[in-house]
C-alpha positions in Angstrom: 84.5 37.2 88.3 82.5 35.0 90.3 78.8 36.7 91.5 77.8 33.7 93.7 80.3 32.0 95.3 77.9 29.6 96.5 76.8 27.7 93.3 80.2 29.1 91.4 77.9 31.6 89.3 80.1 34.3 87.3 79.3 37.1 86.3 79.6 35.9 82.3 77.0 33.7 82.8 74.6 35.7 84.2 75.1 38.7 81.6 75.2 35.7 78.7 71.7 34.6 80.2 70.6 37.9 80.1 71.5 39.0 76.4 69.4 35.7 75.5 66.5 37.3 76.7 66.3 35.9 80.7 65.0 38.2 83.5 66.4 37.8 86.8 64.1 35.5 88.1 64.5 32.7 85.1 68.5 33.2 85.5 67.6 32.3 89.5 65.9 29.4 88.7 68.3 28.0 85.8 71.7 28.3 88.3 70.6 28.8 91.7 72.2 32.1 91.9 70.7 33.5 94.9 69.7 30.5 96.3 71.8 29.9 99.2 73.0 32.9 101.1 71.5 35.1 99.2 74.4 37.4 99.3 74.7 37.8 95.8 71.3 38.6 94.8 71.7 42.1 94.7 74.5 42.4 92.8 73.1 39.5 90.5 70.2 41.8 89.9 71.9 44.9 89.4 74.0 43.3 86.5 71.0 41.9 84.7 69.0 45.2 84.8 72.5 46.5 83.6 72.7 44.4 80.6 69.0 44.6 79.9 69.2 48.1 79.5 72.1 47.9 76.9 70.7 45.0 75.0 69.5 46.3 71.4 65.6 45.3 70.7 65.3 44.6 67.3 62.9 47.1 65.2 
């Protein structure tokens, strides 16, 4: 599903960015997300935290 329709951001790229280790503000600056309208930000955010807090830190 596409997050930002503005740069054509989906949603599997912003949660791929995120399990790599990128916060919300790298992912911004690698694909615009955000950029334009800025309607998607909050829901752009809200995913990342999402996946960030489900992402396994190695012990």
């Amino acid at each position: 599903m596409y997050i930002c329709l503005c740069k054509a951001i989906s949603d599997k790229t912003i949660v791929q960015s995120a399990q790599n280790g990128c916060d919300y503000a790298q992912i911004r600056k690698q694909t615009g997300v955000g950029t334009e309208c800025g309607k998607c930000t909050q829901v752009a955010k809200s995913l990342v935290k999402e996946v960030i807090s489900t992402v396994k830190i190695p012990a």
